[in-house]
C-alpha positions in Angstrom: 80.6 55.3 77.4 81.0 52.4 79.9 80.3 48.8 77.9 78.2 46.7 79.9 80.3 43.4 80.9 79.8 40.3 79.0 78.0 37.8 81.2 80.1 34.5 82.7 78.8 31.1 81.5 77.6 30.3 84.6 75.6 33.7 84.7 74.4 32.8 81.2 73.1 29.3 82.0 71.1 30.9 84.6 69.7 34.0 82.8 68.9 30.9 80.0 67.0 29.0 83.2 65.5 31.8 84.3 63.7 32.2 81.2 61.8 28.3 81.3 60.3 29.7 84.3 58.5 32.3 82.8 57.4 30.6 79.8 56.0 27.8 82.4 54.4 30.3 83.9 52.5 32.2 80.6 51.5 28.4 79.5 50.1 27.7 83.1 48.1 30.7 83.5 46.7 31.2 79.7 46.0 27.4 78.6 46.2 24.7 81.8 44.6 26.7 84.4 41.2 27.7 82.2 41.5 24.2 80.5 41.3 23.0 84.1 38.6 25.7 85.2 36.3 25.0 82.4 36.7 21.2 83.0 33.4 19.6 83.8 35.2 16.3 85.3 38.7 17.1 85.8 41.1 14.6 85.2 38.3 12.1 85.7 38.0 12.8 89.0 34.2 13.8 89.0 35.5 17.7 90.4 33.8 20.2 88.6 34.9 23.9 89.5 31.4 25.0 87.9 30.1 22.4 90.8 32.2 25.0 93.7 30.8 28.1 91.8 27.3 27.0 92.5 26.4 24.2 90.0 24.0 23.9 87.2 23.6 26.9 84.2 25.1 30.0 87.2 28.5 27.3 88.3 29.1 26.8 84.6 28.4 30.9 83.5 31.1 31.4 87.0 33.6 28.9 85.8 33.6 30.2 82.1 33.9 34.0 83.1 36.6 32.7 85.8 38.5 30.2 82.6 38.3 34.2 80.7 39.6 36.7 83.4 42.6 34.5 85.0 45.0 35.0 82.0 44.0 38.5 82.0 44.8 39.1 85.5 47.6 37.4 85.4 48.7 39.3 81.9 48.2 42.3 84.2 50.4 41.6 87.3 53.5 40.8 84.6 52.8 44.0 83.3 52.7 45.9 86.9 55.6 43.3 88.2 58.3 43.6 85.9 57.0 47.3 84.9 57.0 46.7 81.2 56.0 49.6 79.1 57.3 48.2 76.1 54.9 48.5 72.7 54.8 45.3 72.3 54.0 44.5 76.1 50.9 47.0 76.2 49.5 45.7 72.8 49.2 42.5 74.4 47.8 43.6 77.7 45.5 45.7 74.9 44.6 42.4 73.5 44.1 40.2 77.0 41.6 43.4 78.3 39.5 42.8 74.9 39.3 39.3 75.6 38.4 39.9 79.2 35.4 41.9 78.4 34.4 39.8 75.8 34.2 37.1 78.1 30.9 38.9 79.7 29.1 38.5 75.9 27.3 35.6 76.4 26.3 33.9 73.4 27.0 30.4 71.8 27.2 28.9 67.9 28.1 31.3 65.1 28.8 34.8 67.0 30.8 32.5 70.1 33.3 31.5 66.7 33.3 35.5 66.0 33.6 36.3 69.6 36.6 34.3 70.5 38.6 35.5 67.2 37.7 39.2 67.9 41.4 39.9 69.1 42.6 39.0 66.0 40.2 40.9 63.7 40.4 43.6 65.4 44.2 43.7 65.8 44.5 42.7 62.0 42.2 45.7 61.5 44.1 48.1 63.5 47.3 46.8 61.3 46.0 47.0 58.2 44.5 50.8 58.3 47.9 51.6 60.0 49.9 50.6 57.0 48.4 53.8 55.1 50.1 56.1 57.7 53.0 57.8 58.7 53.4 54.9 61.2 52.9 51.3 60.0 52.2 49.2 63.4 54.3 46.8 62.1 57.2 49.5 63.4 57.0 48.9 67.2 58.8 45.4 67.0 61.5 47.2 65.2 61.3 50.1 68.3 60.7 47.3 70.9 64.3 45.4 69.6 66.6 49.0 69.6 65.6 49.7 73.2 68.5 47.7 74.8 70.9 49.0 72.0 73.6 52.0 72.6 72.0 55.7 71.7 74.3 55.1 68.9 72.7 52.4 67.4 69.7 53.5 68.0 70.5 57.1 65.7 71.4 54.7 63.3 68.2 52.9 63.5 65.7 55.5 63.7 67.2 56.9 60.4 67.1 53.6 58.5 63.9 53.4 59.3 62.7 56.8 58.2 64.4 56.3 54.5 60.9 56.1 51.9 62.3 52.5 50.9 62.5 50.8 54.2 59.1 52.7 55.2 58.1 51.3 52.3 58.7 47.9 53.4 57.6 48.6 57.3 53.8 49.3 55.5 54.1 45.9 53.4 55.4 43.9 56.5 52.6 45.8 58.3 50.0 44.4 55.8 51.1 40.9 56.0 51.2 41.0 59.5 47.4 41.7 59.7 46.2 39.2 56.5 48.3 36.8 58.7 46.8 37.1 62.0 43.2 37.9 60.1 43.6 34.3 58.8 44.5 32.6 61.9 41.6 34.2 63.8 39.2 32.8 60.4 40.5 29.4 61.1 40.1 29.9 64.5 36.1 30.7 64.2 35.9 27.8 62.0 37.5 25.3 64.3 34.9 27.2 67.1 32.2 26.8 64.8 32.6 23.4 63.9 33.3 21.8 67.5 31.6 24.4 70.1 27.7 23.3 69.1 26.1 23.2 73.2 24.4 26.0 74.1 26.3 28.5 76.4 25.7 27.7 80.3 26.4 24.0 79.7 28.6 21.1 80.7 29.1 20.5 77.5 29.7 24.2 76.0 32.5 24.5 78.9 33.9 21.1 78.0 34.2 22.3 74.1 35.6 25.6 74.3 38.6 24.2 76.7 39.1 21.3 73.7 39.5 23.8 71.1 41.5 26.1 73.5 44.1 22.9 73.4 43.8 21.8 70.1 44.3 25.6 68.5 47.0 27.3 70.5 49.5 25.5 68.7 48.6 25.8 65.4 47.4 29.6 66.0 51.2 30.5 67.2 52.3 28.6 64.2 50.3 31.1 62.1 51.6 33.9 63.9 54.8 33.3 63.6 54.4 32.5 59.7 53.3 36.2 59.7 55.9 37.5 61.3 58.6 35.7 59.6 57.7 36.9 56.5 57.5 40.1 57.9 60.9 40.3 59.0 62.5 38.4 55.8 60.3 41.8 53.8 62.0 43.8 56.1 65.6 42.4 55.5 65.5 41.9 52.0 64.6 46.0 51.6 67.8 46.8 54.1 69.7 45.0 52.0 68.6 46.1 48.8 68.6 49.5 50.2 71.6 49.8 51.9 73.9 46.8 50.4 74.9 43.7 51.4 75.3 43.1 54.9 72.8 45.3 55.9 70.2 44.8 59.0 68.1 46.6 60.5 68.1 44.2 63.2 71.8 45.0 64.1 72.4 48.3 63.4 75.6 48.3 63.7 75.7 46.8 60.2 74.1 50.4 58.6 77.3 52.7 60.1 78.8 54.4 56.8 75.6 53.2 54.8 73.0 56.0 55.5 72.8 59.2 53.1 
């Protein structure tokens, strides 16, 4: 088989710049545009987009329900442009189409803090049963990572990962996966609860909910990717124990000659 050519350094500074792009892009459309949408006086500039939508209770309802939908449209037309079918890729389009009709539950105070962490609960949920079955969730970021391998590799993946011991450690990865992201979306509703106090339909209820929208999507992916670094270290530690030094199921190049 035909080994695809390795790329020239210029081609790999520009694949490497053509990556900044897109992750300008994800920050623009899920943080700075709604931050600026839910703004009652952007940039001190007395501009109000609840003002264009109408004004008073209706603009601010508009420009909240607006703040929701754009990163799920926009979540949606990376999906349909690049034509990504990946696991991975539809559980987040899963997760932005939750959020998006959420967005039309209008309430404020304690169920707002449970409203706005729903994504989390209920993927954490969705993980945690899974980890009783025959397919841990936990299992698509191993299927997501072979997809670019050879159909060698692959065969050598896809019987690693059917061996009781790594299963084994797929279901406990699985688990602290969902505790993880469970706990982010609890100090998420707290930091909701705390600071988002005005009644929905306000100036004020906008202005909060795009503060804690800045303040928490830093520390949130933090959390996250706590999770799923201990995840993967679970993971590792089992190939290797399994399978003997050396062994990853991230390369799986590294299991040839190791499988029964």
């Amino acid at each position: 088989m035909t080994q695809p050519r390795s790329q020239s350094p210029a081609a790999s500074r520009k694949s490497a710049q053509g990556a900044v792009p897109q992750t300008i892009r994800d920050l623009i459309f899920t943080l700075l545009i709604p931050i600026a949408v839910l703004s009652p006086n952007l940039l001190s500039s007395g501009f109000s987009f609840a003002d264009l939508f109408g004004g008073g209770r209706v603009g601010n309802v508009r420009a909240y329900l607006a703040a929701a939908l754009i990163p799920v449209a926009y979540v949606a037309w990376d999906l349909l442009k690049n034509r990504n079918v990946s696991p991975v890729a539809l559980l987040g389009g899963a997760g932005a189409l939750v959020g998006g009709a959420l967005a039309f539950w209008y309430v404020d105070g304690f169920w707002y803090a449970v409203k706005d962490s729903a994504r989390s609960y209920l993927l954490g949920l969705a993980f945690l049963i899974s980890a009783g079955t025959r397919l841990p969730l936990f299992r698509i970021f191993l299927d997501t990572a072979s997809l670019s391998e050879s159909p060698e590799k692959r065969s050598l993946m896809q019987r690693a990962l059917g061996d009781p011991a790594i299963h084994r450690a797929i279901a406990n990865a699985t688990v602290v996966f969902a505790l993880v992201d469970i706990v982010s979306g609890l100090v998420n509703s707290f930091v909701n609860y705390q600071r988002v106090t005005a009644e929905f339909g306000s100036d004020a209820f906008n202005a909060q909910v795009a503060e804690v929208n800045a303040v928490m999507r830093l520390p949130s992916m933090g959390i996250s990717l706590l999770g799923v670094g201990i995840a993967f270290w679970l993971l590792h530690r089992a190939a290797v124990a399994r399978f003997g030094p050396g062994a990853s199921l991230f390369d799986p190049s590294t299991l040839a000659g190791r499988l029964d």
